[in-house]
C-alpha positions in Angstrom: 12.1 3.3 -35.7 13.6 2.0 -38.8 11.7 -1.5 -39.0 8.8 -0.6 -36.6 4.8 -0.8 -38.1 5.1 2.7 -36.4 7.7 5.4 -35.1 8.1 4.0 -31.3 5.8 3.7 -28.1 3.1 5.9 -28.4 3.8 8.0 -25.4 0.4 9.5 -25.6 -0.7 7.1 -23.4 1.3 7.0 -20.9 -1.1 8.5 -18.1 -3.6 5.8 -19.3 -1.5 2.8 -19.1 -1.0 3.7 -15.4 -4.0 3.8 -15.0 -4.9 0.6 -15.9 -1.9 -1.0 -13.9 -3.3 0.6 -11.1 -6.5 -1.8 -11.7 -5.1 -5.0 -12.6 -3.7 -6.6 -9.7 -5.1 -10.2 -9.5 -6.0 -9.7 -12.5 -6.3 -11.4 -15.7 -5.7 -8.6 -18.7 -5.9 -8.9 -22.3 -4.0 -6.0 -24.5 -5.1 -6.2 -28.1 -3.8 -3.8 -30.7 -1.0 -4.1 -28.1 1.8 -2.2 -30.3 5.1 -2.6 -27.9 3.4 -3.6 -25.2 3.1 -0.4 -23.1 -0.1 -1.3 -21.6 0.7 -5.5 -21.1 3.9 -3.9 -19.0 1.8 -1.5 -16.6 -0.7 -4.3 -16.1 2.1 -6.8 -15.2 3.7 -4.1 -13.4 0.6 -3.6 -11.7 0.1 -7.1 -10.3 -1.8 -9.2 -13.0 -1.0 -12.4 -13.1 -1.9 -13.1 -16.4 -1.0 -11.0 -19.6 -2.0 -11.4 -23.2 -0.9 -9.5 -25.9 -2.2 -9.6 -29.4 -1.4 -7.9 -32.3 -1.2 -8.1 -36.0 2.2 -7.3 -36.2 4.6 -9.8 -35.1 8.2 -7.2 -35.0 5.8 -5.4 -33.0 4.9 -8.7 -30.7 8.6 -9.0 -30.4 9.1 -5.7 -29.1 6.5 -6.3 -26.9 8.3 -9.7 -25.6 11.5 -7.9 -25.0 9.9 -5.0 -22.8 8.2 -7.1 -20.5 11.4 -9.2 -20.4 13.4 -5.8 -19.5 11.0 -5.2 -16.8 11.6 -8.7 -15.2 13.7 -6.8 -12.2 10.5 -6.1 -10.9 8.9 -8.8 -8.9 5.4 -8.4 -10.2 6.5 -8.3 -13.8 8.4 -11.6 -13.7 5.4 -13.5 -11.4 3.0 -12.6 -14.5 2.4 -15.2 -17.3 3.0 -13.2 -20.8 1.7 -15.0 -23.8 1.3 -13.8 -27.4 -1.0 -13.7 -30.5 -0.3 -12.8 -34.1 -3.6 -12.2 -35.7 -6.0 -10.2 -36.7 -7.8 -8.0 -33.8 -11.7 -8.8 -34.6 -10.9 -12.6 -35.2 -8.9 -13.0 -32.2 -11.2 -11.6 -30.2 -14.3 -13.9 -31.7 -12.0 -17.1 -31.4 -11.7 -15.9 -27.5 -15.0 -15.5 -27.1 -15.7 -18.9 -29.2 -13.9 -21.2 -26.6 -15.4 -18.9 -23.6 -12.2 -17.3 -22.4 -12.7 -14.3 -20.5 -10.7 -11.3 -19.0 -11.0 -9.3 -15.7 -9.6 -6.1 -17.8 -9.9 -5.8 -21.5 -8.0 -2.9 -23.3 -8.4 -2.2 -26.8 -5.8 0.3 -28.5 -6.3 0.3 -32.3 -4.7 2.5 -35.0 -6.4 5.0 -36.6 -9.7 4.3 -38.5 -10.4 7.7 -40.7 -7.6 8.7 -42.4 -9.8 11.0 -44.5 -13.7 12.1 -43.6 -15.3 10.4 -45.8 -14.1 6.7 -43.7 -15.9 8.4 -40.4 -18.6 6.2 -40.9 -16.8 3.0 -41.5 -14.8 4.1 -38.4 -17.4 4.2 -36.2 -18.9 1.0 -37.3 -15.3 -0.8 -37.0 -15.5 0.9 -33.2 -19.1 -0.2 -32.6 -18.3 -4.2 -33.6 -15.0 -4.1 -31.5 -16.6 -3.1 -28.5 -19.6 -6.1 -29.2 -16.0 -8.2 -29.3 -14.7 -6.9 -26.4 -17.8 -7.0 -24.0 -18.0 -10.8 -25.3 -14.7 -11.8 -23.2 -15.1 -9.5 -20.2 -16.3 -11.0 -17.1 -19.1 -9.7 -15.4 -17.6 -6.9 -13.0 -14.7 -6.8 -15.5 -12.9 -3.7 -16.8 -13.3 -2.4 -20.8 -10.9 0.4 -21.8 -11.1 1.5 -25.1 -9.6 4.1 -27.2 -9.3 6.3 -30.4 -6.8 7.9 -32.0 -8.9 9.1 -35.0 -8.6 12.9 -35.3 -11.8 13.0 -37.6 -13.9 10.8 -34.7 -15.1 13.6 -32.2 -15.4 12.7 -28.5 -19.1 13.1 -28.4 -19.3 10.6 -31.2 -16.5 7.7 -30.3 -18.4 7.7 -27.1 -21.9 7.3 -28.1 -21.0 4.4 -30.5 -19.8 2.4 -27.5 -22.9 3.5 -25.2 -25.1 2.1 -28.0 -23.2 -1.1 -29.1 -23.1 -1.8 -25.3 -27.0 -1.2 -24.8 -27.5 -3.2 -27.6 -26.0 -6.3 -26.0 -28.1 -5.7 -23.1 -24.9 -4.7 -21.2 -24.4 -1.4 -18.6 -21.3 -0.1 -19.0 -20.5 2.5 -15.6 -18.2 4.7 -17.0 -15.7 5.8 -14.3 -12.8 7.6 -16.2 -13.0 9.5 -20.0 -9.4 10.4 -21.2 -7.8 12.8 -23.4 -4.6 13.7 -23.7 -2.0 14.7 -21.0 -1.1 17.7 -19.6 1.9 17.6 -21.7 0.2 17.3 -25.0 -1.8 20.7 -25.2 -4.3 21.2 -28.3 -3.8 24.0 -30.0 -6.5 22.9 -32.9 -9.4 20.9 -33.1 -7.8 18.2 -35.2 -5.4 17.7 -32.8 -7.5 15.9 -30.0 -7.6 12.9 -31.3 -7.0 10.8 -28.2 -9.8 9.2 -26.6 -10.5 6.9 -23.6 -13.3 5.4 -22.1 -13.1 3.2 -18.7 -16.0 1.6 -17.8 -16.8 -1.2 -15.6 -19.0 -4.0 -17.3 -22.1 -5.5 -15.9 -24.8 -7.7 -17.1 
């Protein structure tokens, strides 16, 4: 909390991460804008035997390192390899899809992109190019789960821009799970649904 890039683990999410450690056994899974690592330690959890986590943020990384590591009393967890990046999301991402690496289950977390209305437009750009980066180290048959936390990018909109950066790579995307926020978390304003999830299974 006190020397944190943010105020702790983003619990928002937790339906989601189980979600995607329900799909990651055998699995290799990359977690960019990882944070703490909440969705690298659900997809170990769940089986995969290969995590990667990257974020810019290396205290954050560290957190990261020291869940998984606190989770090692489960079998699955200590079986997976962990490894970690410090870098920048979008180059990451190219350099991984630069040496042809590629991922059974991709998920892609970032912070918010439209702190004010009048960076919508940027937003959905920066949204559109990540999931171009992100299809790039999928596997064919592979999972891509991305989200939003922008309050000012409306459902309707965040998931268009990924339909259409996706057709525009020649790529079908079979949605099979859209995402808000848990039962937990009601919305009592429009402003305040700002969670959004899309999972979708990638072919070519």
């Amino acid at each position: 909390v006190v020397h944190g890039q943010k105020t702790g683990h983003f619990l928002d999410q937790r339906e989601n991460r189980r979600l995607v450690g329900e799909r990651s056994a055998s699995s290799r899974v990359l977690d960019v804008f990882c944070c703490t690592g909440g969705f690298s330690v659900h997809a170990a959890a769940g089986g995969a035997t290969e995590v990667h986590s990257v974020d810019l943020s290396q205290p954050a990384l560290d957190t990261a390192k020291r869940n998984m590591a606190a989770n090692h009393d489960r079998p699955a967890v200590a079986a997976a390899r962990h490894a970690v990046t410090c870098g920048d999301a979008f180059e990451v991402l190219e350099s991984i899809a630069s040496r042809g690496d590629r991922y059974d289950v991709v998920v892609i977390d970032p912070p918010s992109f439209a702190s004010r209305s009048d960076q919508v437009d940027r937003a959905l750009r920066a949204y559109a190019h990540l999931t171009r980066l992100g299809l790039a180290v999928v596997r064919p048959g592979g999972m891509l789960v991305q989200s939003s936390c922008s309050s000012r990018i409306d459902e309707q909109a965040f998931h268009r821009t990924i339909r259409e950066s996706a057709g525009a790579q020649g790529v079908v995307l079979t949605e099979w799970r859209r995402t808000t926020h848990a039962v937990d978390h009601p919305i009592g304003f429009a402003e305040g649904a700002y969670l959004k999830t899309l999972f979708a299974t990638v072919s070519r």
